[in-house]
C-alpha positions in Angstrom: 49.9 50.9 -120.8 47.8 49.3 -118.3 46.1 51.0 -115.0 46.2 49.4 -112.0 42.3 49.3 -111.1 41.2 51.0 -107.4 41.4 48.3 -104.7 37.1 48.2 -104.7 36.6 48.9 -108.4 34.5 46.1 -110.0 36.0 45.5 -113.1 33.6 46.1 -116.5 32.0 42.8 -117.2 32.7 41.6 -113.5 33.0 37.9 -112.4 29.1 36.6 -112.5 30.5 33.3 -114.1 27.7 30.5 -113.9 27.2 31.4 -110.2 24.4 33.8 -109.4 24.9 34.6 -105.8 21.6 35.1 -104.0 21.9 38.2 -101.6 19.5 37.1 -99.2 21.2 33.8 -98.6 24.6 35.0 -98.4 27.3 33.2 -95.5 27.6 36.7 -93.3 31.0 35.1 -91.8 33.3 33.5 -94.2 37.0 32.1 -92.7 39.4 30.9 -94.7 42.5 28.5 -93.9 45.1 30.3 -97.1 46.9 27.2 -97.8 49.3 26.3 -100.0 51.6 29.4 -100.8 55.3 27.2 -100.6 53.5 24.5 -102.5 52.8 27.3 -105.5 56.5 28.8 -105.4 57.9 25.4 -105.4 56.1 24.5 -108.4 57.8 27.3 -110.2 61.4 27.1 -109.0 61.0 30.0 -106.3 61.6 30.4 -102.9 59.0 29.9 -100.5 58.2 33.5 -99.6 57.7 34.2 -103.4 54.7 32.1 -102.5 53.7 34.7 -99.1 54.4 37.6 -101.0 51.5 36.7 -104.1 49.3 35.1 -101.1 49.4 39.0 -100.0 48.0 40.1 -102.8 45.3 37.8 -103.3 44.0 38.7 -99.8 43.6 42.0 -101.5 41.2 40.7 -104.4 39.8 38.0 -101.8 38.6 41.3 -99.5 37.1 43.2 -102.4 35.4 40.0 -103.5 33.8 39.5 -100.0 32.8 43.1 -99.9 31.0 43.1 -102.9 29.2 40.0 -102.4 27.6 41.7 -98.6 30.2 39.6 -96.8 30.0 40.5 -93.5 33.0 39.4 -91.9 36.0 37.3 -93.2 38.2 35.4 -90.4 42.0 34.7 -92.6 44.0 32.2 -91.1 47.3 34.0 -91.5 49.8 32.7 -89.1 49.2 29.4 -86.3 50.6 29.3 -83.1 52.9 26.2 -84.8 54.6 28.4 -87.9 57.4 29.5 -85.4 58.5 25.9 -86.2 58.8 26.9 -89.8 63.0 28.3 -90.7 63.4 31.7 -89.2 63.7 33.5 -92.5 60.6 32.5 -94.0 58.7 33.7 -90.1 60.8 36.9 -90.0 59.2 37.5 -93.6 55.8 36.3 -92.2 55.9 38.7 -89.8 56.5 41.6 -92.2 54.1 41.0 -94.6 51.4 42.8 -92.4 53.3 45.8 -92.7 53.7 45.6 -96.1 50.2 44.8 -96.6 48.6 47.7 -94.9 51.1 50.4 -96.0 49.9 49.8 -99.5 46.2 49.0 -99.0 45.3 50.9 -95.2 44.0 53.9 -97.5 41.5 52.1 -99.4 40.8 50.1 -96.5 39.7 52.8 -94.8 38.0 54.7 -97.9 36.0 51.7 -98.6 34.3 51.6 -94.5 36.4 48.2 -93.7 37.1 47.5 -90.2 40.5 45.6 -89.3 41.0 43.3 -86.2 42.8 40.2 -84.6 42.5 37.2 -83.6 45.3 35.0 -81.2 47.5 35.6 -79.0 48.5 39.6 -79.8 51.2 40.0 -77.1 54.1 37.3 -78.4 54.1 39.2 -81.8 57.3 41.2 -82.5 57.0 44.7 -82.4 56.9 46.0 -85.8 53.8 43.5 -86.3 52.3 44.8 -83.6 52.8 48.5 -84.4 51.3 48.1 -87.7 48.7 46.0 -86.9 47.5 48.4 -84.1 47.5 51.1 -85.9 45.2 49.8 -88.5 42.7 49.1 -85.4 43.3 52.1 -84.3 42.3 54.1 -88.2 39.6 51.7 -89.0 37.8 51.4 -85.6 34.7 53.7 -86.2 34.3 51.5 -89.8 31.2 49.6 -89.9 31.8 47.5 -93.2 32.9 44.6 -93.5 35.2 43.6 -91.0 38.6 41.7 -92.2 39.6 39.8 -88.9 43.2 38.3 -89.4 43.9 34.9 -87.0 47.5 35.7 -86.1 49.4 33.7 -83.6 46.1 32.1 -83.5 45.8 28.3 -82.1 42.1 27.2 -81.6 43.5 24.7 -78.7 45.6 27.4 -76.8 42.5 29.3 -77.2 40.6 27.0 -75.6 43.1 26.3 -72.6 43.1 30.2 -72.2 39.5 30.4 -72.1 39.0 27.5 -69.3 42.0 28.9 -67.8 40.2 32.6 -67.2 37.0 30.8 -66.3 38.7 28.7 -63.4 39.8 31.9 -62.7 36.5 33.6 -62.3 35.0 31.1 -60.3 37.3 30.9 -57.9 37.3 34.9 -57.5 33.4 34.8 -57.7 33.1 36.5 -60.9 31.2 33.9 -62.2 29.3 30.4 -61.0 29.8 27.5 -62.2 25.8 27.3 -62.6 25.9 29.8 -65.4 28.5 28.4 -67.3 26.9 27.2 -70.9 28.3 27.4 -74.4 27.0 31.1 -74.6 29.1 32.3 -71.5 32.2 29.7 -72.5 31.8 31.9 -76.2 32.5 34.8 -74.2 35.7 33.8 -73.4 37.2 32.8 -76.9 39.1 35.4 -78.8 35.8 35.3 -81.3 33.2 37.3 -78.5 30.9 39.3 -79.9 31.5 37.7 -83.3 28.7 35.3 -85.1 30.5 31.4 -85.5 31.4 31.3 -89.2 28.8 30.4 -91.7 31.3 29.1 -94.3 34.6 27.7 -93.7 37.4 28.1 -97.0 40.0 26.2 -97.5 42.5 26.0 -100.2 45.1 23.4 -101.4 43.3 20.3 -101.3 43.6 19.9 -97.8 40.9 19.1 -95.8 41.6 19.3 -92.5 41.3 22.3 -89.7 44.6 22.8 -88.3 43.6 23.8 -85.1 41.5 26.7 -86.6 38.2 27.8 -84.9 37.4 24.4 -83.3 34.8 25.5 -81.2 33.1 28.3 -83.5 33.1 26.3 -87.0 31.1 23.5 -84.8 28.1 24.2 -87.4 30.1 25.5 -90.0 29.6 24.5 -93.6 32.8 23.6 -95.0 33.9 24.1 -98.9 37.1 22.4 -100.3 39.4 23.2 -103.4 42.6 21.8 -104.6 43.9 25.3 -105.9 46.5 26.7 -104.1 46.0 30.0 -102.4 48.3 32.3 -104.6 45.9 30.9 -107.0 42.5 31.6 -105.7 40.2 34.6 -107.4 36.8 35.9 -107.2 35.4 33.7 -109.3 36.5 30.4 -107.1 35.0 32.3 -104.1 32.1 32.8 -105.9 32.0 29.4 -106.6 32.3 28.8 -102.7 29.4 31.1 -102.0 27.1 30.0 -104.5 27.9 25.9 -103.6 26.9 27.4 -99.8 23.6 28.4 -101.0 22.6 25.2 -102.6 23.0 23.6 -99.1 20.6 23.6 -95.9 21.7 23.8 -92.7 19.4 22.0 -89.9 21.5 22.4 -87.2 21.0 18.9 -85.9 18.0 18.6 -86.5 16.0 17.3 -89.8 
């Protein structure tokens, strides 16, 4: 009979593959666009939430993989501010699979020092999301581990709006001058403050576009593609990711 390993276990003979990850050169923020879950459960004959439903598991294996490669933070790109468009049935099971996520893993979440939080546009979520979501913060807060940072009802250019938006705002009140405004203080205003812009950007399916993630913050990113589809995507593959990320130098602009 098999045993379901422990959430943070490293299995005997663990995923080195040909990739020897250098710790002192390792991306401290990863984000990831999941792509490709309907594209995997229509290759099989199933419906497209079979596809969500082992997406949710691999964010489990894809958060233990971070963690024991000293990732600091991982950004997942979970829902955009355009999948309302997608049929109601496959959103209304979108919107669960938070839930259902952190009732089976919150425990060894918390056990394992990982810090949950959100990015986007909390407020429009339904209720139940919301619930759940908040009272992972609320049980992880004092973590300092890694911190898994889930893009929900995130949209990088209603992001943006918002931000100039609140700064208009400011100046007008006097909160702020227009004088000081630079990219540090515009940062301030993103749903990312007080986060580092993402070393590495993922993204899965053979896609290679952003889709309105993290326009502003991946300015300087490094960005890593691959033509497997999310529900597909292991440790090894992010591995992979990592170790292609330390083979490049980044200059910033300049030589």
């Amino acid at each position: 009979m098999s045993m379901k390993l422990p959430f943070f276990k490293k299995k005997q003979n663990d995923i080195n593959s040909q990739c020897d990850i250098e710790e002192k050169n390792i991306p401290k923020h990863v984000a990831i666009i999941m792509d490709g879950n309907g594209r995997w459960a229509k290759k099989r004959g199933l419906p497209r939430i079979a596809g969500h439903k082992e997406g949710m598991n691999v964010v489990k294996e894809i958060v233990k993989a971070a963690r024991n490669n000293h990732v600091e933070i991982l950004t997942l790109y979970a829902f955009s501010t355009e999948n309302w468009k997608r049929p109601k049935t496959e959103v209304d099971f979108l919107m669960r699979l938070p839930k259902e996520f952190l009732h089976i893993y919150l425990p060894e979440l918390i056990e394992n020092n990982v810090r949950i939080d959100t990015i986007g546009n909390f407020t429009d979520l339904p209720n139940h999301t919301k619930e759940a979501i908040q009272y992972a913060k609320d049980k992880t807060k004092n973590n300092n581990g890694l911190l898994l940072n889930f893009a929900l009802n995130y949209g990088s250019r209603f992001e943006i709006m918002r931000a100039i938006k609140e700064i208009t705002m400011d100046i007008d009140c006097s909160k702020l001058s227009i004088d000081a405004l630079d990219e540090k203080v515009f940062s301030e205003y993103l749903y990312t403050t007080g986060l580092r812009d993402p070393d590495l950007l993922i993204r899965t399916s053979g896609e290679q576009r952003l889709s309105n993630f993290l326009l502003w913050q991946v300015a300087y990113s490094e960005f890593w593609f691959t033509d497997v589809l999310w529900p597909d995507f292991n440790e090894e593959i992010f591995r992979e990711a990592l170790h292609d990320y330390q083979q490049r130098k980044r200059r910033y602009g300049g030589i």
